[in-house]
N, C-alpha and C positions, 0 to 999 in steps of 0.2 A: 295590686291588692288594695282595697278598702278598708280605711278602720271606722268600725261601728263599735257604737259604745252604746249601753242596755242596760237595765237593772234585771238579776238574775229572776226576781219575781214576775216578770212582766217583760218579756224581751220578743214581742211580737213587733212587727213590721212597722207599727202606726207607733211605735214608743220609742224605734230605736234610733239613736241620731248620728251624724258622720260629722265629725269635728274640720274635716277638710272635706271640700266640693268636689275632687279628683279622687286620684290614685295616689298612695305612697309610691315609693322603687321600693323595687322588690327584695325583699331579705335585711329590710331596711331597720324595724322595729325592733328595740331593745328594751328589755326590759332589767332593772337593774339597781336594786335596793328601793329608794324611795321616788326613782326616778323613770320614767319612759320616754326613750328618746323615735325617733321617725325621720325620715330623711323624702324630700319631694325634691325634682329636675323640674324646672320650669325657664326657657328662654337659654336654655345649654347650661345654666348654673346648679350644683345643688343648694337648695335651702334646708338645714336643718331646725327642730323643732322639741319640745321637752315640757316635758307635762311632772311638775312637782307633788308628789302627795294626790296623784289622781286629779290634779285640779285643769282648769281650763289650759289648752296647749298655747306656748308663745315662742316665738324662732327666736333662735340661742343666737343673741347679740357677738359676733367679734369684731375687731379693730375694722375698718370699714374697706382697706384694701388689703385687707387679708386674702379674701375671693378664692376659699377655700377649693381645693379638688377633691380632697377625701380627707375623714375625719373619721379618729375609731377611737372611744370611750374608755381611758385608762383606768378612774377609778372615782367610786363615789362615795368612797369612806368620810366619814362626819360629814356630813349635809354638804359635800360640794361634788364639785363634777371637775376630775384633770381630766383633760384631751389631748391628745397629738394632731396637728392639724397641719395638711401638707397644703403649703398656697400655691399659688400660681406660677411664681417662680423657683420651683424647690421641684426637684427629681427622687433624690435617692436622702433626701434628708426630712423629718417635720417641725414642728414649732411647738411647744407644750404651750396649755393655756389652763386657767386657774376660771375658776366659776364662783359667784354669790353663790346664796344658799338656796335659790331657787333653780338653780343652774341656767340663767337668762345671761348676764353677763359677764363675758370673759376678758382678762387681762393678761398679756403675755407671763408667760414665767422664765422658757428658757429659749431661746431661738437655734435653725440646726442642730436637730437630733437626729444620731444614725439610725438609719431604719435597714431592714436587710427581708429577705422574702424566705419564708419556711418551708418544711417541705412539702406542703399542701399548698405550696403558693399564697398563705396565709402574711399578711405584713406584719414582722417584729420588732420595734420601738425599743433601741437601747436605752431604758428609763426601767430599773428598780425600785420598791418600795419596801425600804429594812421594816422589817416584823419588829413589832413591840415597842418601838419610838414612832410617838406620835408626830407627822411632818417630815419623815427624813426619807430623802432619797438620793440616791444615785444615777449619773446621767451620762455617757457620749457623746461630746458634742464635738461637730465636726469646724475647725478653724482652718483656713487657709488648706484643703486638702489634709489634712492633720484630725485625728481623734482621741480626744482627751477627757480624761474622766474627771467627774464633777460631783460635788456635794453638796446639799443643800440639807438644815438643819428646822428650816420654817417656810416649809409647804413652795419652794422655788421664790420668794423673794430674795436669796443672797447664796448663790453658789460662788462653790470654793475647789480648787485643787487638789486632789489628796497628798499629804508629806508622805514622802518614800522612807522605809526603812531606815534604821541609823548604820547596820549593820547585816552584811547577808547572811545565809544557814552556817558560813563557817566561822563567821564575828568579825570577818575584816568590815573593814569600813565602806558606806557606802559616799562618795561624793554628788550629791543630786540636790540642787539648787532651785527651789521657787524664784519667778514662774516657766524657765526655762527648761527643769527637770521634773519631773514627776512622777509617782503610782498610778496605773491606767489596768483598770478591771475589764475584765471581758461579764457582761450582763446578762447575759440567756440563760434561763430559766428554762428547763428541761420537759418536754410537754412526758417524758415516761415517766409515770411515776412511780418504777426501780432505779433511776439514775437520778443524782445530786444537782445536774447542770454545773451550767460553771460559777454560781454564787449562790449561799445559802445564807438563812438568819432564823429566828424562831423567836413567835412571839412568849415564849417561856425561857428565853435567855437573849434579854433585850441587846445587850453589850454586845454579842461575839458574832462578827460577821467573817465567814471565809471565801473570800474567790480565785480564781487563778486570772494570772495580769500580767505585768509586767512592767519594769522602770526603764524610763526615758523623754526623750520629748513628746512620743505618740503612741496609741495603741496598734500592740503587732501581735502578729497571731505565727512569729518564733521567738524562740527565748520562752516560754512561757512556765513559771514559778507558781508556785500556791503560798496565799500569804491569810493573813488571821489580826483582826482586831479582836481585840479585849475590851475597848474605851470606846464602843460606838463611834469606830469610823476616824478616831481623835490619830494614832498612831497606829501603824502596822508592822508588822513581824514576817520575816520568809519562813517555812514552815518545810515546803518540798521544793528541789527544784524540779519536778516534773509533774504534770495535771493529776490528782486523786478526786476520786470521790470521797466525799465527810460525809455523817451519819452522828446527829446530835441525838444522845442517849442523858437522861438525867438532869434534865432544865439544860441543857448543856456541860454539865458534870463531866461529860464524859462524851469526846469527840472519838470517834471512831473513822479510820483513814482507810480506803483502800486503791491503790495505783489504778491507773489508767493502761492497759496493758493489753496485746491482744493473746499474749503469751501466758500459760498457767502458772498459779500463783499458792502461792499454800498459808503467807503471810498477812496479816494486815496491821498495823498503829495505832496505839491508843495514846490517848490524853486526857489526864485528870487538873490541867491547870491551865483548860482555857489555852492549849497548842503550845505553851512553854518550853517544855518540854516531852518527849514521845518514848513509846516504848513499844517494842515488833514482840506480837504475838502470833503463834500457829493458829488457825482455824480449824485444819483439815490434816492429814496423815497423807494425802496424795495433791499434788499440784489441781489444780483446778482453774477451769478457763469461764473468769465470772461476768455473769451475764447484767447482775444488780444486787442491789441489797436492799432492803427495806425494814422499816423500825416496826416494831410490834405497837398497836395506838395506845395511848394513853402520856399522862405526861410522868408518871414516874417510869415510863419501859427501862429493864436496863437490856432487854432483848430482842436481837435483831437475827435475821432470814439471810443468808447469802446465799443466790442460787445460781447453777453453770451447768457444766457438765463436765467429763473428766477425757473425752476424746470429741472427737467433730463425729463421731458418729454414738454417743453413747447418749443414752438418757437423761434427762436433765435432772440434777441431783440436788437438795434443796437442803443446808447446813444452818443448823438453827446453834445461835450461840448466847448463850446466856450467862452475864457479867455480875449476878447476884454476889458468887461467892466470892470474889472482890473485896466487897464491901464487908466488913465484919461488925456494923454498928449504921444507925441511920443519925441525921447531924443535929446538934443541940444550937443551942441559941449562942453558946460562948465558938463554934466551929463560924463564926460568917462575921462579915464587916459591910459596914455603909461603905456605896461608891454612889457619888453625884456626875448624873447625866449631864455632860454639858459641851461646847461646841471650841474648842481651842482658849479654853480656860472660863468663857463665856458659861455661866449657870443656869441664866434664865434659858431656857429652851420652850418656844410656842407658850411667854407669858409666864413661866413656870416653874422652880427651881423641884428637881424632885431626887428623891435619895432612895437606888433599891440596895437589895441586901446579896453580897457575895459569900459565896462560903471563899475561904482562907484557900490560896494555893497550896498550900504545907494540909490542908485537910485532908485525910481519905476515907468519906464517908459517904452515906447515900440519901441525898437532900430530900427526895418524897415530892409532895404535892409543892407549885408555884403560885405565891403568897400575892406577885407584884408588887409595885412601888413600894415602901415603907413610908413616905411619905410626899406630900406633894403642896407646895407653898405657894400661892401667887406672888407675882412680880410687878412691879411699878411697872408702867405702859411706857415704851419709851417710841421716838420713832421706828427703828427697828420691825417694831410689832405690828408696823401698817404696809399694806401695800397702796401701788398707784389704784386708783379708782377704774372704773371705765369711761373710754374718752382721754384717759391725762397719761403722760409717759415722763417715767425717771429721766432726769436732765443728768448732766457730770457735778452740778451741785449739789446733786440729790433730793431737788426737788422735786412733786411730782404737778403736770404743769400741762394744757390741755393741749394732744393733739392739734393740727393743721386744720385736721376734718370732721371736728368735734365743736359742739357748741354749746357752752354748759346750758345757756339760758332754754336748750331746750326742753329740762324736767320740769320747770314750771308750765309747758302749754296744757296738761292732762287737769289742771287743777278749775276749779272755779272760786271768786269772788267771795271770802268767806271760811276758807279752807285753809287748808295747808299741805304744804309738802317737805321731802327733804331736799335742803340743797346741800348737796357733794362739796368738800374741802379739797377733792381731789386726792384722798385719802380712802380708804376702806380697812378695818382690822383683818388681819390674815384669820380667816375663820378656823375655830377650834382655839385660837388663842385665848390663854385664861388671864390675860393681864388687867390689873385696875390701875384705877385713879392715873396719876404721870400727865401724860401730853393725851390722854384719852380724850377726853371732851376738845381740844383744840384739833383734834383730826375727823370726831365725828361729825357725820352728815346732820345739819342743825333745822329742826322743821321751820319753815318758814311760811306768813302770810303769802299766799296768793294774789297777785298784781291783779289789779283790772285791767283788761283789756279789748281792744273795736277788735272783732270775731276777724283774724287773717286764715292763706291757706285754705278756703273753703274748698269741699270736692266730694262731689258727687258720684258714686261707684254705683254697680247693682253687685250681691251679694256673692254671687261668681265670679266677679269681676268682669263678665264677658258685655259686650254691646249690642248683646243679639237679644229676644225673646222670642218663644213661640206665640201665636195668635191664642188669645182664651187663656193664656196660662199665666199665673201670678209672678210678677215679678218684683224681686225686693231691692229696694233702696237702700244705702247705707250713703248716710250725710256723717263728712268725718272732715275735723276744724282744725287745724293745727296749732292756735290759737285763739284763746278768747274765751267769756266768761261763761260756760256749759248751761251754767245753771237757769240764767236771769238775759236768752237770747231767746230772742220770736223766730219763728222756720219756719217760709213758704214754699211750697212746691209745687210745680205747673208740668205736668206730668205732658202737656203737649198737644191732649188730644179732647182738650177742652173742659177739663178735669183740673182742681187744685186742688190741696188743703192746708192746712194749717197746723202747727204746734206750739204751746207755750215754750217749751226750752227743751233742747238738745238729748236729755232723759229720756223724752218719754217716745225717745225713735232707737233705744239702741239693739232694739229687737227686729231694725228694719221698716221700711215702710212699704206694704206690701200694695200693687196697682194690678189691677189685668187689663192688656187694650183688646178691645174689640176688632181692632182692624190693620190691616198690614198695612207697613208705613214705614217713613222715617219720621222722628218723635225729639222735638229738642225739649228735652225735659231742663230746668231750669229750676233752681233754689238759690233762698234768698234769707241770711239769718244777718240778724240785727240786734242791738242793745242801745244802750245809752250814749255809749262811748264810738258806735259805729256802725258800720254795714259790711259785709262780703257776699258776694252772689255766685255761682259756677254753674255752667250749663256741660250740658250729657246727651248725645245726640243717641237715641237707642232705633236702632233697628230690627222693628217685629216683621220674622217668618226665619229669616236667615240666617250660619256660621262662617286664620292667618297667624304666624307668629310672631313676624315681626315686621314694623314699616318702616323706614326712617326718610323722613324727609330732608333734601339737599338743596341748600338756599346759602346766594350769599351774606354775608354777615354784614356788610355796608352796601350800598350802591347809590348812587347820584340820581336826581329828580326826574321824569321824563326817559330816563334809561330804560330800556328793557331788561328783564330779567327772567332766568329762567328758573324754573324750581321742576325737582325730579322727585316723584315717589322710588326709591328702591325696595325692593321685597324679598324677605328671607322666608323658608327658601324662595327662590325665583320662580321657580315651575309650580304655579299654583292653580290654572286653566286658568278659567275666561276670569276676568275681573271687572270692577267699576270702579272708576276713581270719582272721590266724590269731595268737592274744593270748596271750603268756606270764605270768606276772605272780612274779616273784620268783624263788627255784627251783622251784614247782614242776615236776613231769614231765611233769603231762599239760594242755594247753591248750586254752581256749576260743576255739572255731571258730564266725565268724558270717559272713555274708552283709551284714550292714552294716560303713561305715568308721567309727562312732561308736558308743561304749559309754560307761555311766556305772558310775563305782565308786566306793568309801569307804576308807578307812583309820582302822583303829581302836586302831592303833599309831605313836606318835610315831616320826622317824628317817627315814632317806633312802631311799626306795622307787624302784624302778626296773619299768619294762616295755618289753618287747619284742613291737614288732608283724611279721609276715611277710606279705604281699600276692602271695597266687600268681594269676597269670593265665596261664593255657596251660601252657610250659617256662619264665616267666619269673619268679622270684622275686626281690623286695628287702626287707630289714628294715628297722627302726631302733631302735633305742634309747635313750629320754628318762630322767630320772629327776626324783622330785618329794621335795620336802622337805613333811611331813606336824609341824604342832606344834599343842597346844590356841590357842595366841595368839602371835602374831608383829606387824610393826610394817612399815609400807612407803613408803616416799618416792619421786616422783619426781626423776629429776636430771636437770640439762638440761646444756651444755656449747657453751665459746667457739664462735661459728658459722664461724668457717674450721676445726673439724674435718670438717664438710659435705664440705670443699674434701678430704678424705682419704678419704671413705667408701665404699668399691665395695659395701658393701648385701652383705654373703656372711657366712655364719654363720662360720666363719674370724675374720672379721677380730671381727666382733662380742664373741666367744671373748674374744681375747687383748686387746681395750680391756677387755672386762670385769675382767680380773684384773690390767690397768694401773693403772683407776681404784679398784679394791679396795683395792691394797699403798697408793696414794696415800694413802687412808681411815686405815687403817690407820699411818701416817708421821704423818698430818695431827693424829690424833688419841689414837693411844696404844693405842684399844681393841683387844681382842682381835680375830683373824681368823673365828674362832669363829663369835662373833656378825655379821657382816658378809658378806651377797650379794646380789653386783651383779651385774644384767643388761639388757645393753646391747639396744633395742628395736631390731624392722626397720625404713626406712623414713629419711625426712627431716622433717624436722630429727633430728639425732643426738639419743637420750634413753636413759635410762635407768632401770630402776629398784633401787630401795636395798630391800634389807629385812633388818631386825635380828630376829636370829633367839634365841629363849632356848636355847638350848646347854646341853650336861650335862656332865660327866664320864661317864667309861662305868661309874662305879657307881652313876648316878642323883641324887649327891649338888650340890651346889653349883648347882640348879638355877635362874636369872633369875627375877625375878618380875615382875609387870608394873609395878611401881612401877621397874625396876632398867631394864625396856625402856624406860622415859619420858624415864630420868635415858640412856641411852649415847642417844634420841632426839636429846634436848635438846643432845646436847655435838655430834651430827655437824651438827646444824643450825646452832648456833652458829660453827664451823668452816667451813662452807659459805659461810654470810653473810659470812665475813670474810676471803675468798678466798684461806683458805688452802690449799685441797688444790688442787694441780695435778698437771701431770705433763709430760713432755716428748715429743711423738710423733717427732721426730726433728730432726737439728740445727737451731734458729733457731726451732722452729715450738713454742710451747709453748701447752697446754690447759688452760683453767680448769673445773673442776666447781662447778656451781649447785644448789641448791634452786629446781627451778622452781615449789613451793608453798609458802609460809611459812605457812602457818593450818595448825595441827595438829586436828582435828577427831574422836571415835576413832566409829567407825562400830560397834562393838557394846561394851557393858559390860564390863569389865575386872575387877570384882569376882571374887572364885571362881564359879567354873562350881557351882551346884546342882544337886541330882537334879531328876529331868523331874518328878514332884511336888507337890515344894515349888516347882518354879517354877510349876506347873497354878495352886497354891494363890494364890501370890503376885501372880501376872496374874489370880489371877478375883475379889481385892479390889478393883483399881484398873478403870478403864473400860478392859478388852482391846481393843474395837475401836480405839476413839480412842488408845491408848499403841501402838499398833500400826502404825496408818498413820502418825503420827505420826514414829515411828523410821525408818519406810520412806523418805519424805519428807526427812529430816536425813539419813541415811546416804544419799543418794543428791544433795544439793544442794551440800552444803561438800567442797568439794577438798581435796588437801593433804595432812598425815600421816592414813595410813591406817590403823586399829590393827584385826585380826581374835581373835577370841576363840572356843570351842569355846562354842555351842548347842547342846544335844543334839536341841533339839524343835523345832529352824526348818525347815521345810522347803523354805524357796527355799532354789536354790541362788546361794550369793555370787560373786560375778566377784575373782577375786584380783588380774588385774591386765589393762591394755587388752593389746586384741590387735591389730594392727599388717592391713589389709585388704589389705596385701601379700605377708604371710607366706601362701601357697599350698601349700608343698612340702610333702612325706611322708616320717613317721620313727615308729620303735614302740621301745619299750624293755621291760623285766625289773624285776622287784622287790628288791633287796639292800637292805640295809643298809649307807650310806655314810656319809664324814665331810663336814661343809657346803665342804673345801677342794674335793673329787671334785666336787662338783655346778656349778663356777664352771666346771670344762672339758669337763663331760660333759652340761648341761642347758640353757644359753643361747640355744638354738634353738627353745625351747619358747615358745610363746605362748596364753598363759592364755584361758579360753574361756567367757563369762557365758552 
């Protein structure tokens, strides 16, 4: 389906507009308080999306390897949005997540929640929300195969255990010990609405929650008791030992019980003090086999509907009973007492100390209309009152402290020169909280100047994001900066086909910059934005007439000078007919066009090389772009790492990225050397690995260049470092990672000595026995693992395998030839898998 969006006045074809260039999935859109949510598959992923108040759509931020599978909308009471969100690694459990108030970005709350499937195959989320306390809820979360119920009194920043009873229905004593024993609720909520399910609350009787549960270490579904707070959730009471349905009459005045039973019943329980105490009343004169009960609306009802029937074959018989005459008097102001809301003595709740009004247990009277709170005070702001931000996660000190794969200084790139923004403390107030003054302004996000900045990250899209145009048809530019001053930068464009133009500043294009080409082609369009402080330029190869999903290109990550190498388009899917493979290498202009996905090339120049492949099938074009580090000699280690990082790995070039330049800085801390010399890239697949390679590094006048004695000596120190486990790092609170040498035999697979002319080595191999020194070499460099050392031959003609290649890396990517520094190639090449 399409969503078009119209004003009702004027919703004709020329007015009306699609906020997305595709399709939603289908049954995706939600609509729900002040919020509209939508759901788009793009590349196997869902992307989710959320439109605040009708306004412009923006995808709902979560943690970054979250990499959700399905996500269903719990609740958007006071301007936030909770979700349940199952990731990647998660079957039968999901993850709550907490939203701003635009519902853009989310912050974990609770992690593994039990989820179970209904009888419509609909998915149910053990996660309640008690009626009439603002912030509280109830949750299931599954530990170690174990499920355990949960509290939380301020919207999932601090769950707790519920204390079990002191005493059970006959007063003996219960022994049950935090955090090894506890109350465990069963949470389903009853989709009939004749039956109670198994927990109720009511926003007209804040305090009094009833469910059926059960004490022990875990939730079970025998033994199962019915139990009753009075204290919102604070202490519980046994009330039945077997499942009843409740039925709150009279703000809750007056709970109404009847068994669970498939057998006819003629009795049912009442309670005028809040489940304290009960008392069994007849309904009916004949047993009766009851099907539901339902309260008559209103909030003073004291009348309720019991309806069954009195055989399996008799008519269904509908007993209406009415508790008026009960009551002999309605309640005066001297029948009730203040009770303050509050969480294990704790009184502020969500910023707030508030006192409602109970009638007296010893009253027996009939309360009438519910007044709410009696009063409600703000509270000093303390930490408590704040959650982690987005990006930062709770430490064991309770700090809140940035993600691995977060970068604060990324909220300043949106700004320009003159401006302002907020920057994050790492803090955010749990929204709906009413707290002042305290630690408030030390946790607020503080608006801040706007840095100046030379324009980085430049990139050049068209509005579809596709590569294709048709011939005659307009196509829109979108130039989008990732940094740099918006405002006060010039933007050229060279649309390719002999065509440019021009813009004062980055404004007055956010509407797109719309071109039509005359004529079918390939088109390297080309922009170029500049200020005071700098330059960035990006080029866009657009393809007019013609329409792939995915490319990824396969290149090794190092290789030696004069070596051959091979580089492979892979294509998802694979079966796409006839294709064109189309190979850029460096800047040239004009590229080489083959009909194979595999080409071999050399490099006869040390530095950082890049290529870009394009893969046209029909209308459908994808590129990519790799780049490869090119030296006469370099040096290469496997690293292996603690085996519960497994327990983190979703296998996605992503994530692989950002461990790579984790376990870099670690190197790097661990050991003192330069960055220079040092890159790491993390392998596909499992076990988590990785490989190291020390790289000789220059200055850019050529001078102070590594020698191979100099690569032995920074070998010898990461090894030594490794072995002694010192480099680690932390992947997020509790969980920390150790980096190994998974080969200790240093081994060097070609001579080290200076490279000779081809020659004097003809000369020098045709003194000694060439055959025998040859297979010989082949045999050793290919039997000892461990440090790998490459060196430039100018005359070998196999080609070397620089590094394994992973038989699960499949995907498709091409790149361009530049010249880069070895920090570029740790974020722009880890995806590349070397190829013997």
């Amino acid at each position: 389906a399409q969503y078009i969006t119209c004003k009702m006045q004027n919703c004709s074809e020329a007015t009306r507009s699609k906020p997305f260039p595709g399709y939603i999935d289908h049954n995706s859109l939600i609509v729900q308080d002040d919020y509209v949510f939508v759901q788009l598959t793009s590349g196997g992923r869902p992307h989710y999306y959320v439109s605040y108040r009708r306004s412009a759509f923006a995808q709902m931020k979560l943690p970054k390897y979250s990499l959700p599978k399905d996500m269903h909308v719990i609740s958007t009471d006071e301007n936030q949005v909770f979700a349940a969100v199952q990731e990647w690694n998660q079957n039968d459990t999901y993850n709550l997540y907490i939203s701003d108030t635009r519902g853009v970005y989310f912050t974990l709350a609770l992690e593994n929640v039990k989820s179970s499937q209904g009888l419509e195959g609909n998915v149910m989320i053990d996660l309640y929300e008690v009626a009439g306390i603002k912030g509280m809820f109830l949750a299931n979360k599954k530990i170690d195969n174990q499920v355990k119920t949960f509290i939380t009194y301020n919207k999932g920043r601090d769950w707790n255990l519920l204390q079990a009873p002191d005493t059970d229905l006959r007063g003996n004593p219960i022994h049950c010990l935090l955090p090894y024993c506890s109350l465990h609720l069963h949470l389903k909520v009853s989709e009939n609405p004749y039956t109670s399910g198994n927990i109720a609350s009511r926003d007209t009787a804040p305090s009094i929650i009833v469910a059926s549960g059960n004490i022990g270490t875990e939730l079970s579904d025998n033994d199962i008791s019915m139990f009753v707070s009075s204290d919102a959730g604070n202490t519980w009471r046994q009330i039945f030992e077997e499942e009843h349905s409740v039925l709150y009459l009279d703000q809750g005045g007056v709970l109404v019980a009847i068994k669970h039973t498939s057998l006819p019943i003629r009795h049912l329980w009442l309670s005028f003090d809040e489940g304290r105490s009960w008392s069994k009343y007849s309904f009916t004169s004949l047993p009766l086999f009851v099907d539901g009960i339902l309260g008559e609306p209103g909030e003073e009802t004291l009348i309720m509907t019991v309806f069954g029937h009195f055989s399996h074959r008799s008519e269904w018989q509908l007993v209406k009973v009415d508790y008026k005459s009960i009551f002999d008097r309605r309640c005066a102001e001297e029948d009730y007492r203040p009770w303050q809301l509050h969480s294990q003595g704790e009184a502020c709740i969500m910023g707030a100390k508030r006192i409602y009004r109970k009638r007296k247990s010893e009253k027996k009277c009939m309360q009438g209309k519910y007044a709410g709170a009696m009063t409600s005070e703000p509270c000093v702001c303390t930490e408590a009152d704040f959650d982690c931000d987005y990006g930062y996660e709770r430490h064991s000190n309770g700090q809140c402290l940035p993600a691995f794969w977060y970068n604060p200084s990324s909220l300043a790139k949106d700004c320009s020169l003159g401006q302002s923004y907020l920057n994050s403390t790492g803090y955010r107030k749990v929204v709906s909280n009413n707290c002042t003054d305290g630690v408030r302004e030390r946790y607020t996000a503080k608006p801040q100047q706007c840095p100046g900045k030379a324009p980085q990250g430049l990139r050049i899209v068209t509005s579809d994001g596709k590569l294709t145009a048709e011939q005659g048809h307009n196509v829109t530019f979108l130039v989008q900066l990732e940094e740099g001053d918006l405002q006060r930068s010039l933007i050229q464009v060279d649309f390719g086909d002999g065509i440019a133009v021009s813009y004062a500043n980055l404004s007055s294009t956010e509407d797109g910059i719309k071109h039509i080409y005359q004529n079918v082609g390939i088109f390297r369009v080309t922009v170029l934005v500049e200020n005071s402080l700098g330059s960035d330029n990006a080029v866009l190869y657009l393809h007019v007439t013609c329409p792939l999903e995915h490319v990824h290109l396969s290149l090794p990550f190092v290789t030696t000078k004069n070596k051959e190498v091979n580089a492979t388009a892979v294509l998802w899917p694979s079966q796409v007919g006839t294709l064109t493979y189309i190979w850029w290498f460096g800047n040239n202009t004009e590229p080489l066009i083959t009909l194979e996905g595999s080409i071999t090339f050399t490099f006869s120049v040390e530095g950082m090389n890049t290529i870009t492949v394009q893969d046209s099938a029909g209308n459908a074009i994808l590129q990519d772009t790799k780049t490869i580090a090119v030296y006469e000699q370099f040096q290469s280690l496997r690293l292996s790492f603690s085996p519960n990082l497994d327990d983190y790995n979703p296998d996605i070039p992503e994530w692989r990225r950002d461990i790579s330049r984790v376990v870099k800085r670690a190197l790097v801390e661990a050991t003192g050397i330069s960055s220079k010399h040092i890159l790491v890239a993390v392998l596909p697949g499992l076990p988590t690995s990785a490989e190291l390679f020390i790289l000789p590094y220059q200055d850019a006048t050529g001078e102070n260049k590594r020698t191979a004695a100099d690569l032995e000596q920074i070998s010898e120190t990461l090894i030594e470092k490794l072995n002694q486990n010192l480099v680690h790092f932390e992947l997020k609170p509790g969980v920390r990672i150790l980096v190994h040498a998974a080969h200790l035999t240093a081994a060097p697979l070609v001579d080290l000595t200076p490279s000779h002319s081809g020659s004097a080595m003809l000369m020098l191999l045709s003194v000694v026995f060439v055959g025998l020194a040859i297979f010989v070499i082949y045999k050793f460099k290919r039997k000892i693992p461990g440090l790998n050392i490459y060196a430039q031959m100018q005359n070998e003609k196999d080609q070397e395998m620089i590094s394994p290649v992973s038989q699960r890396e499949s995907i498709p990517n091409v790149p361009q030839s530049e010249l880069m520094s070895p920090e570029q190639l740790v974020d722009e090449k880890l995806e590349v898998q070397p190829i013997g």
